[in-house]
C-alpha positions as CSV (number, residue, x, y, z in Angstrom):
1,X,-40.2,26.2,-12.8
2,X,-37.2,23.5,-12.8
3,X,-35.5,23.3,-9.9
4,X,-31.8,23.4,-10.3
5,X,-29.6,20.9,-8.2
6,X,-26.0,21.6,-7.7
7,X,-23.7,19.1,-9.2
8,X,-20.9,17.6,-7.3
9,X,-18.0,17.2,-9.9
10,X,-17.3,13.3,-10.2
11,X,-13.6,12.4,-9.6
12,X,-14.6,9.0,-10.2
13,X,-15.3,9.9,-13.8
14,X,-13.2,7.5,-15.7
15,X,-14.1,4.8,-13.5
16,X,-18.3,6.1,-13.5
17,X,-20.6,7.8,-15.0
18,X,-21.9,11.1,-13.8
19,X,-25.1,9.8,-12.9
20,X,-24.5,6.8,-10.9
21,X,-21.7,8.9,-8.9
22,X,-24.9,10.6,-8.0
23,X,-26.6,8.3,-6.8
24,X,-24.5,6.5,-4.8
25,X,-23.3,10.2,-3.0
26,X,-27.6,10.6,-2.7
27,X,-27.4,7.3,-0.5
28,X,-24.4,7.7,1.6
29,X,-22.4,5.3,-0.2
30,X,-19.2,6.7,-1.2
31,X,-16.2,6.6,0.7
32,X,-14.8,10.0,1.1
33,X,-11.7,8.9,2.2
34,X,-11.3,6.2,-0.5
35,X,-12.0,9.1,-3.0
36,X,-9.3,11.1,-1.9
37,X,-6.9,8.0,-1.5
38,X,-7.5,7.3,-5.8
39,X,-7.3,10.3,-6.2
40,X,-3.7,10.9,-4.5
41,X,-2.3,7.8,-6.0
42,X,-3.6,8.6,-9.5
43,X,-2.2,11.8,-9.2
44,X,1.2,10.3,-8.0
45,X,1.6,7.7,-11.2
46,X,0.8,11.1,-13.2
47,X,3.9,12.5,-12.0
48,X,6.0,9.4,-12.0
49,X,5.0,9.3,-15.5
50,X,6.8,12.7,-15.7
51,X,10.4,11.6,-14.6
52,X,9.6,13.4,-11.5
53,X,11.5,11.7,-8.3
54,X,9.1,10.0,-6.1
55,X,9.9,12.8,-3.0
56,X,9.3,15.6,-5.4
57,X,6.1,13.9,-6.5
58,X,5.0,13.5,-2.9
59,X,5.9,17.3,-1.9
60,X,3.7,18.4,-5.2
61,X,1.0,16.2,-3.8
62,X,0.9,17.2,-0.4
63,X,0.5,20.8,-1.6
64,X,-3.4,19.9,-2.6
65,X,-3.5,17.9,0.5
66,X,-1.8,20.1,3.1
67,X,-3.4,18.2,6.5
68,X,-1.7,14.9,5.1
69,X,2.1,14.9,6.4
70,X,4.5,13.3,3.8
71,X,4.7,9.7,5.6
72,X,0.9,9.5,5.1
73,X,1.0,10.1,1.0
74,X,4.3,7.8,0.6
75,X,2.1,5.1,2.8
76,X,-1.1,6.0,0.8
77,X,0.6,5.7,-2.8
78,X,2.5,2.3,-1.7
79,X,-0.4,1.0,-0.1
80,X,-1.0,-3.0,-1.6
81,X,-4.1,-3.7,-3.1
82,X,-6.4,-6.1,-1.2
């Protein structure tokens, strides 16, 4: 019998493939954090794209990330690349 092992969905999937997000997760090696930080800017630029007022689009956001207070999202999505 093949054993079944639960997927973790990928939200790195236009950057990776399925299968190295994987691996790298099986060895420790992503960054949680960083994940979530993408994740909250890519979001943001969605809802720019919308017309939607930056505040607005920061309220919308932090209702997925209620534990982040507004200050952190606004510093998150303004944060300069390195």
């Amino acid at each position: 019998m093949k054993e079944l092992i639960a997927k973790i969905d990928n939200p790195l999937s236009d950057l990776i493939s399925d299968e190295i997000y994987d691996l790298l997760d099986a060895h420790g090696l992503i960054d949680e954090k960083a994940v979530r930080d993408y994740q909250i800017r890519k979001r943001f630029k969605q809802l720019r794209a919308t017309k939607i007022s930056a505040g607005d689009a920061i309220d919308t956001i932090r209702e997925d990330y209620p534990y982040l207070q507004f200050d952190t999202i606004r510093k998150i999505v303004y944060q300069i690349s390195k």
